[in-house]
N, C-alpha and C positions, 0 to 999 in steps of 0.2 A: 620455436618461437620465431616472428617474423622480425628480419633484421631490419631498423629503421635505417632509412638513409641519412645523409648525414647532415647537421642543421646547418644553418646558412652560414654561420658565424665562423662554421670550418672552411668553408668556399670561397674564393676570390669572388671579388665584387662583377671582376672582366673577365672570365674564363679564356677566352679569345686571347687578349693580349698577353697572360701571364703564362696562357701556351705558345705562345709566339716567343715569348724571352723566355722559356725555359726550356723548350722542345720545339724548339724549330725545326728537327730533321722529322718529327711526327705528325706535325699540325694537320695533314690531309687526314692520318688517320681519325685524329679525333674531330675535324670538321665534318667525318662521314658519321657523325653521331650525333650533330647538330641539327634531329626531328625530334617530333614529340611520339612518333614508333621509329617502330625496327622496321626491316628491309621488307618484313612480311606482315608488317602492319598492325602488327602487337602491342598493346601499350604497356611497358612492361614497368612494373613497381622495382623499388633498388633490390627487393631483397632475392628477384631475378636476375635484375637487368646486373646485378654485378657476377653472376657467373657468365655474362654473355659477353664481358668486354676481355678482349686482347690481357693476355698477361703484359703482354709490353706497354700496355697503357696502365695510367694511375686511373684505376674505377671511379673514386672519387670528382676528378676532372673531367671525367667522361659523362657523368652525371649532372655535373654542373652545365655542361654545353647541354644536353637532351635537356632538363629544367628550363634554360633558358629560350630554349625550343619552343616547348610548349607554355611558357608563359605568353607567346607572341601570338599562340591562336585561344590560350583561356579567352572564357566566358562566365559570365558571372551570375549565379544561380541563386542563392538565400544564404542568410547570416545564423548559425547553429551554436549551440555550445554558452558556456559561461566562464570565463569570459568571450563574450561574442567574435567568432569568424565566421570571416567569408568563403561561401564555397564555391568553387567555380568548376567547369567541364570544361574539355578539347574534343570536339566530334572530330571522333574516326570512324574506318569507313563500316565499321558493322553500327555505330550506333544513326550512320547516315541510308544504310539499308535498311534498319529496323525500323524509323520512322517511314521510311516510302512503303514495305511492305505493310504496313499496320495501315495508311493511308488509302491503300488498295484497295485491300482484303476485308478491313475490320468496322467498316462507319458503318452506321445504319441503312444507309445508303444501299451501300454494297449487300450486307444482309438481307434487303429487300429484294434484292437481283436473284440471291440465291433461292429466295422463298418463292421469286415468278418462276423460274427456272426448277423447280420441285413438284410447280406446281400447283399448291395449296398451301395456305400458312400454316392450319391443323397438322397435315403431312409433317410439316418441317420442322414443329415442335415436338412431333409423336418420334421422329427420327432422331433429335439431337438431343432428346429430355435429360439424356444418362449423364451429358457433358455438364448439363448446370449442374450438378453433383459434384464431378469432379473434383472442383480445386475447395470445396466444404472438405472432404474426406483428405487430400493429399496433405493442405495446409493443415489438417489434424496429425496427421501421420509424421507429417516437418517439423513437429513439435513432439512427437514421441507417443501417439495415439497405434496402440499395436492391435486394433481392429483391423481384419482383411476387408480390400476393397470390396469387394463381393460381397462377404455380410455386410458390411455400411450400408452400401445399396438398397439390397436389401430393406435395411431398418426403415432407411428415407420412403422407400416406395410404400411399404406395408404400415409406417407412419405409427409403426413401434415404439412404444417406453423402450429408452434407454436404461441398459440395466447397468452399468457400468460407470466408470468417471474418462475412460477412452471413447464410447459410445456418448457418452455428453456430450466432449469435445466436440464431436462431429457434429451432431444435432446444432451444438450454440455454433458454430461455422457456418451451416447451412441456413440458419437464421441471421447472421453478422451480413451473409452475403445478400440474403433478400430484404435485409435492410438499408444496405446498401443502392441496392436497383431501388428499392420504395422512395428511397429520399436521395436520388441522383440530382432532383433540381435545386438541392435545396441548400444555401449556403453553408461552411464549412465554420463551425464552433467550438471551441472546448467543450461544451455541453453534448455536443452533437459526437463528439470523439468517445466522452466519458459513456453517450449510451449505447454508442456502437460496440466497447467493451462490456456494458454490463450484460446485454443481450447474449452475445457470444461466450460467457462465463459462470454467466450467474449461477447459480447450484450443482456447481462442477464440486467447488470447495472452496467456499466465500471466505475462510482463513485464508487458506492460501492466495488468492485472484484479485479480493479486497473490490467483486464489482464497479464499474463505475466509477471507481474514483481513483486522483494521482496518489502517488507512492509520498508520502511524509517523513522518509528517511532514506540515509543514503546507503542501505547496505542492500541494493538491489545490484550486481555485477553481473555481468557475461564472463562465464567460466567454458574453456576448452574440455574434450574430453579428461586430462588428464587435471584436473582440477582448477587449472592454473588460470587465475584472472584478467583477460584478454580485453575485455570493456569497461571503464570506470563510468558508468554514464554523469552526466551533469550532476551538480547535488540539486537536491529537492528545496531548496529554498529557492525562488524567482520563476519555477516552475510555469505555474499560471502566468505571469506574464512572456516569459518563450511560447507560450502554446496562443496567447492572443494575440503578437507578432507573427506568428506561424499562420494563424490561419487566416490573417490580416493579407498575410503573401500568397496563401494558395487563395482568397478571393479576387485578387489582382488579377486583373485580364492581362493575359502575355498572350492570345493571340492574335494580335493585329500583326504581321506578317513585317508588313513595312516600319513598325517600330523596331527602336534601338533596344526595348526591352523583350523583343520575342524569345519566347521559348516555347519549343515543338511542346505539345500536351502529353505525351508520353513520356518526353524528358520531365516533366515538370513532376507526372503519375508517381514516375519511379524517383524523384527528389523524395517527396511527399514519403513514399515506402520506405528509404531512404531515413529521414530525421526524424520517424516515430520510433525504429530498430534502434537509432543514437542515443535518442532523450530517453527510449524505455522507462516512460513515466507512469507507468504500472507494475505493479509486484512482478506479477507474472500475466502471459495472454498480449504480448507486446508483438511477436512476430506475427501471430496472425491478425489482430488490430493492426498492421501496418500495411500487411497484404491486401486487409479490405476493404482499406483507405486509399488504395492504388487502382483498383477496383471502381471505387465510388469515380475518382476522380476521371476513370474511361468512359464512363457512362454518360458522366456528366457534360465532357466531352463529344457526345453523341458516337463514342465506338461500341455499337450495341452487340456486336459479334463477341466480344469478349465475355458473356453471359454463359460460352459456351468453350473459352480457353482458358486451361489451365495451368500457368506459370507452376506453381506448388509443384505439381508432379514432376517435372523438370529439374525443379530445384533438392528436390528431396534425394533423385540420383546422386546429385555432388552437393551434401549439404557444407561439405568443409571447403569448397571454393568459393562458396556463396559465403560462409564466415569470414573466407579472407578479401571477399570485396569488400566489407565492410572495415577491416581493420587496415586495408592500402589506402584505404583512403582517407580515415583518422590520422594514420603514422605519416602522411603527407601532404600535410599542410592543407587537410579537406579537400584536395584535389578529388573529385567526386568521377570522375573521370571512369575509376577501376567498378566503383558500381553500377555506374550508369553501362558500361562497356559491356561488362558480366549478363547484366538484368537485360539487356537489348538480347544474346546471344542466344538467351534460353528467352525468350519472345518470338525470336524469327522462328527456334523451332517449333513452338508452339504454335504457333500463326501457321506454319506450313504444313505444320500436322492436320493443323481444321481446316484449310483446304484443300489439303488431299482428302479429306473427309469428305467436303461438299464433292467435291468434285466426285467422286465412285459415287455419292449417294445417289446422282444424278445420273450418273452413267449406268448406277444398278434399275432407279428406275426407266429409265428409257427402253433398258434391256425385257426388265420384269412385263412393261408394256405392251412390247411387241410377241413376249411371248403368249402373254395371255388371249392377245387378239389374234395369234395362228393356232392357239389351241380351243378358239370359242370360249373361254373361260372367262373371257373376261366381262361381258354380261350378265356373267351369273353371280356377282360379287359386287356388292352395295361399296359404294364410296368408305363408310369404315372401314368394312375388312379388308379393301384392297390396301388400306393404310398400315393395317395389323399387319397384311403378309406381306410386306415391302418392309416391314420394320423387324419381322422375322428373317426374312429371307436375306436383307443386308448381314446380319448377325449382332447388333446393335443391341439387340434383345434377345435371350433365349427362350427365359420362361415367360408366363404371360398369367392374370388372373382375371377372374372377370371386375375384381375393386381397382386393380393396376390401369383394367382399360377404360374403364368408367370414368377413370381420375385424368387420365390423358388425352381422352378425347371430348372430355366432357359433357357425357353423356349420362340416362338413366340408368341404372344397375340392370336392369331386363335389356333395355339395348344395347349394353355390353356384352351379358349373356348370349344374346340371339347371332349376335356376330361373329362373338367364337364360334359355337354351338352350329353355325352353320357352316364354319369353315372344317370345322370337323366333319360333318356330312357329305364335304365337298371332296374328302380324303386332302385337305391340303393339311388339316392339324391333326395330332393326335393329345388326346386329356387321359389323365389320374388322378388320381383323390392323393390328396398328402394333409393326414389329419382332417379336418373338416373342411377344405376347401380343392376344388379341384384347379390342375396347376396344367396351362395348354405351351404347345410349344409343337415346333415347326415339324413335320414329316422330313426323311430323310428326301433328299430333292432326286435320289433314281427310282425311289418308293413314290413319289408322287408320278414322274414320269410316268411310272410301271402303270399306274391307277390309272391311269388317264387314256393309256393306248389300250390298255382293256378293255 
């Protein structure tokens, strides 16, 4: 269990002076703990920060000075809970690098750079298709969905019944998320929340999920692995009204830069993700309704790149540090600080991951390019198929079908066909039948070599 720190009523009002009249031969020690991090810029919860301090110091006093710390740089975020607190953030310096890098990398803008730089916008949707799946299947998975990512895929591409209630999950995620991108402009309602869940839920197991609509009783908790009850969330009376303040606050413009109420959009994203995991005012389907709600709000924000980064997958490696952001920051006084800190850290790498993405995809086609125009090949390959084999040849894709290419490049079923079909002639593909449909995919690349100097 996580140890709470200690309430205020235990603390001197002065920290400073009452270490001054009681420990004055220590006072430097504990003025050196008078930040809102540590040396190495950690923002550490008590039920760390108290193995980090000096045996010769009172933890507790040490505590009170670091508190007092970061009450000089809080900031004040949205009002949660029943009865009503305030929650406020301290930016440190990862959550002041994860807005710059999300600024860079991630607006639409920037997306646009990467689409002249590809080349073609079809190209750059044929290359990055796999990624808007992604955080559908992971945020399946972070909720206990024990499909492999490969068959998910799969199901999504082939646009298969799901046969399963793990294979649902997935489907209503990959629907929650494109309905999220369909109504990015569109103001933020309790209506608009309840049908963001019923989309993502619905005929999974309407007992259990209760579609669409808030929880009417209070025996919804967050329980630890071992049983034990780590979330009381609000009670369900006053409900609907927190969620028509809530969404009163996420239509609030905080980006004017120069107001005294700005908040970065990212900060604001992961608030949002943030007070639907709190209020969990659904039976169940609360964690990924809150991920899709962080989501929406990137969009709506114009970071169009995020369509194609997946936080889930990230957060699915450490689901139990991602549980304790959320409980550092209840056992402390809403200090939102631990999740906002957390949610930035698995962003930056997420973010860096899809630009290392862009970045080889660009370097593979530049490569692919040139090869093609010292081998002559590359005339003999219509504008699709150099798409197919730049999307094979990345490794992005293995297998390939002629519905799979028809659907991503939007085209007829025969000039799907003929595209493959010709890059098999060209000896760059080889096909087999698997059941009634035949399945293409890339020649080995010294086997095409070989072909080619033949």
């Amino acid at each position: 269990m996580i140890k709470r720190p200690p309430s205020k009523e235990k603390l001197p009002e002065s920290p400073y002076f009452y270490i001054k009249e009681h420990y004055p031969e220590k006072i430097m020690d504990y003025i050196a703990l008078y930040q809102p991090v540590d040396n190495k810029g950690v923002y550490h919860h008590y039920d760390v920060f108290r193995h980090r301090v000096s045996k010769e110091l009172d933890v507790d006093l040490a505590w009170a000075l670091t508190k007092l710390a970061r009450s000089r740089t809080a900031q004040p975020l949205l009002w949660l809970d029943d009865p009503i607190q305030k929650c406020t953030y301290s930016p440190t310096n990862i959550i002041q690098k994860a807005t710059t890098l999300v600024d860079q990398n991630t607006t639409t803008a920037a997306l646009e750079w990467t689409v002249n730089k590809l080349g073609e916008e079809q190209h750059f949707h044929y290359l990055f298709n796999d990624l808007v799946e992604d955080e559908s299947i992971s945020s399946s998975q972070l909720e206990g969905a024990a499909t492999t990512t490969r068959a998910a895929k799969d199901m999504l591409k082939r646009k298969r019944e799901p046969r399963n209630s793990d294979e649902k999950m997935i489907v209503g995620n990959f629907k929650m998320m494109r309905f999220a991108w369909e109504n990015r402009s569109s103001a933020i309602t309790p209506v608009l929340i309840k049908e963001l869940h019923r989309i993502g839920v619905d005929g999974i197991d309407n007992d259990r999920y209760a579609p669409g609509s808030f929880r009417i009783s209070n025996d919804v908790v967050v329980e630890d692995r071992d049983g034990e009850i780590v979330h009381q969330p609000p009670k369900s009376d006053g409900i609907d009204l927190r969620f028509v303040m809530l969404c009163d606050w996420i239509n609030t413009d905080h980006d004017d830069i120069n107001s005294s109420n700005y908040i970065h959009p990212l900060i604001k994203a992961i608030c949002i993700h943030f007070a639907i995991g709190y209020e969990h005012p659904f039976k169940d389907g609360n964690g990924r309704t809150a991920r899709a709600l962080f989501y929406w709000f990137m969009f709506k924000k114009d970071y169009g790149a995020f369509r194609y980064i997946s936080i889930s997958n990230l957060l699915k490696e450490a689901a139990t540090q991602y549980g304790k952001s959320y409980l550092y920051t209840e056992t402390d006084e809403m200090d939102m600080t631990y999740f906002i800190d957390y949610q930035c850290s698995i962003i930056m790498r997420a973010v860096t991951a899809f630009k290392s993405h862009c970045q080889k995809a660009i370097s593979d086609i530049e490569g692919f390019n040139n090869w093609l125009w010292a081998k002559g090949i590359y005339g003999k390959l219509s504008d699709k198929q150099k798409t197919v084999f730049q999307v094979a040849k990345s490794g992005l894709s293995k297998k390939f079908t002629i519905t799979n290419v028809k659907e991503n490049l939007g085209c007829s079923y025969n000039t799907a066909a003929s595209a493959l079909n010709g890059l098999v002639d060209l000896n760059l593909f080889e096909k087999e039948k698997f059941g009634k449909e035949w399945i293409y995919s890339l020649r080995d690349k010294q086997e095409i070599q070989k072909n080619w100097i033949s």
